[in-house]
Structure formats: C-alpha cells, structure tokens
Residue, then its C-alpha position, 0 to 999 in steps of 0.5 A: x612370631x615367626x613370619x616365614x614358618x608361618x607362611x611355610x605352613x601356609x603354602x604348605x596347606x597347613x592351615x591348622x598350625x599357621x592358624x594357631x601360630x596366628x592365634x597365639x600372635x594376636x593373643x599377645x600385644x602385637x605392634x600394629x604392623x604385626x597385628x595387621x598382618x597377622x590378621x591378613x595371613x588369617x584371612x588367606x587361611x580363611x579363602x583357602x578353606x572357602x570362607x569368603x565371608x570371614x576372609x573378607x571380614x579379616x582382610x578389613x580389619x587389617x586393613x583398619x589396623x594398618x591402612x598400608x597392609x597388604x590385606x588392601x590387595x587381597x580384599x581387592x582380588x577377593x573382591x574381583x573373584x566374587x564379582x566375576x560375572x560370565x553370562x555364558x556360564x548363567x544363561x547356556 
C-alpha cells in the first residue's frame, strides 16, 4: 500500500481510486497500524462524500485496531462538527 499515492488521490478528490487502493489493502492481511490507517483514510473518503454515519463507524474501528490511530483525532473533530449548536441559525 502506497501511503502517499493514497492521500494524493485523496486530496486530490479521488475518492473512488483511493477507495479501491484502501479496499485491496484491507482484503490482504495488513499489520495492525496499516489496518488502522487504512481504515482512517476510508472514514476521511466517507466525510468527504457526506457520509457522516460511515465515517464515524470507520474512525471507531480504527480506533479498535490501533488506540494510537489518528482516526482519535478525526472521530473527535467530526464529533464537534455534528454537535455544533448555533441558536441564531435555529431560532431567527
């Protein structure tokens, strides 16, 4: 798995090669670390395309696969994102 091809597509918007390169990582029998981030990088192709749920789902099994993954980081901003409360923006 090529780590830095992978989040070229990522930056890059895509999202449907760095998906299947992920895809084809995990199908193997990656070490843990790579498993964990393998699965990160799927739960940031997930938020891009607005799948908060999945994201979230995949941030916390990284987070299971390695406790040191930065999906920790990630769970907690999407976390932050979704629990934004503004009450000017719900009561005008």
């Amino acid at each position: 798995m090529d780590r830095q091809q992978i989040i070229t597509y990522v930056n890059d918007n895509r999202l449907i090669e760095a998906g299947d390169a992920l895809r084809t990582a995990l199908s193997g029998e990656p070490a843990t670390a790579d498993r964990a981030w393998a699965l990160y990088m799927l739960g940031r192709i997930a938020w891009k395309e607005g799948r908060s749920t999945d994201a979230i789902t995949l941030y916390n099994t990284a987070i299971e696969a390695d406790p040191a993954s930065e999906a920790r980081v990630a769970l907690a901003q999407a976390t932050q994102v979704l629990n934004f409360y503004h009450k000017d923006l719900y009561n005008p």
